[in-house]
N, C-alpha and C positions, 0 to 999 in steps of 0.2 A: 392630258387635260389638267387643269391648273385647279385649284381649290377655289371656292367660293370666295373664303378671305384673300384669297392669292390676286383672284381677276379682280376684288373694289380696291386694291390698291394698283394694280395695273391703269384702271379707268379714274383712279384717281390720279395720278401722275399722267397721263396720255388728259385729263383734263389740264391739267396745271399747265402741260406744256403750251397745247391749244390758246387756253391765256392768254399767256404770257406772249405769243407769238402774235396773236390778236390785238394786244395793246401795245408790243412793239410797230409791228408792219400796220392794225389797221384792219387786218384780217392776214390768210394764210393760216390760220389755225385748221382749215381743213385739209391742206396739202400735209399736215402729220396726221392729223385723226384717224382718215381714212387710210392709207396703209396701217397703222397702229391697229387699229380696228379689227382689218381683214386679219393683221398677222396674229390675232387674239382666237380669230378661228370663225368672225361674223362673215355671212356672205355678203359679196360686195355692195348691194343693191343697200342691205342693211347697213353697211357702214359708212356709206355716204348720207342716207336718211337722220342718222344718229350723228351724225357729222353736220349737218344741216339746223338739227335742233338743237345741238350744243352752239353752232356759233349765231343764231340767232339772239341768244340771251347776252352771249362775249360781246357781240357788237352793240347789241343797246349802251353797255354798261360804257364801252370803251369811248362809243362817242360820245355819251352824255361826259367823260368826262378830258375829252380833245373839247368838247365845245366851251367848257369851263374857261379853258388857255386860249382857245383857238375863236376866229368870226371864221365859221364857215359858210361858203358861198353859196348861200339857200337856191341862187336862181341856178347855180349849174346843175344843185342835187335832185332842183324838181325835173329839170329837164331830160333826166336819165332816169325816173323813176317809173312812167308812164311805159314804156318797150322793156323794161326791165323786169315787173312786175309780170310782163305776158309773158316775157324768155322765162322767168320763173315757172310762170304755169305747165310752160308748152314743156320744159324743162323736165320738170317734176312728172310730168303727163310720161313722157316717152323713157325717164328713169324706168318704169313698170315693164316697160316694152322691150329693153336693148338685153342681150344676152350679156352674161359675167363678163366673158372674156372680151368681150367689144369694149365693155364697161372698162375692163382695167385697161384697156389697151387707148380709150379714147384719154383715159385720165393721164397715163403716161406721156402720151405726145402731149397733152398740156402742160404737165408738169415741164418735160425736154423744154416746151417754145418759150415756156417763162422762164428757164433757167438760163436759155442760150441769149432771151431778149435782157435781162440783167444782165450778165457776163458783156454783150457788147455796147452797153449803155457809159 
């Protein structure tokens, strides 16, 4: 078990990276968080939750300032917002429900599929 001062600079740097990965890609800040998270000793369920709340505030910041540089195309983002915000719910909803290991085992093949659909793009 790591020190008190030990784990706010662990969570400080596992933020930074978060960030930083956030305002490169857009998001991805949770595909580190969350394992960083777990490997820190949270259960999964938690470190996705804590994952969730951290890039909520990364992503305000980061569009507000893509939208600065950027005309973002209001009518494509409204039209993903409405099925988005229910997958959210339903989402959030069955988080409570799925066991650890499903848990890390669903997040793994997503991580594989986005890795392997990069790789052949």
């Amino acid at each position: 078990m790591q020190s008190k001062q030990g784990f706010r600079w662990y969570c400080a740097l596992v933020g930074a990276a978060a960030g930083f990965l956030n305002g490169l890609f857009g998001a991805g800040g949770g595909t580190v968080v969350v394992p960083l998270l777990e490997h820190s000793g949270l259960e999964p369920k938690k470190a996705h939750a804590t994952s969730i709340a951290v890039i909520l505030p990364l992503s305000l910041v980061s569009a507000l300032l893509y939208l600065r540089g950027i005309a973002a195309p209001w009518g494509e983002a409204a039209a993903l917002l409405p099925l988005g915000i229910v997958g959210a719910v339903v989402g959030a909803k069955l988080l409570l429900r799925v066991d650890n290991r499903l848990l890390r085992k669903i997040f793994g093949v997503l991580i594989l599929a986005s890795a392997v659909r990069l790789w052949l793009r």
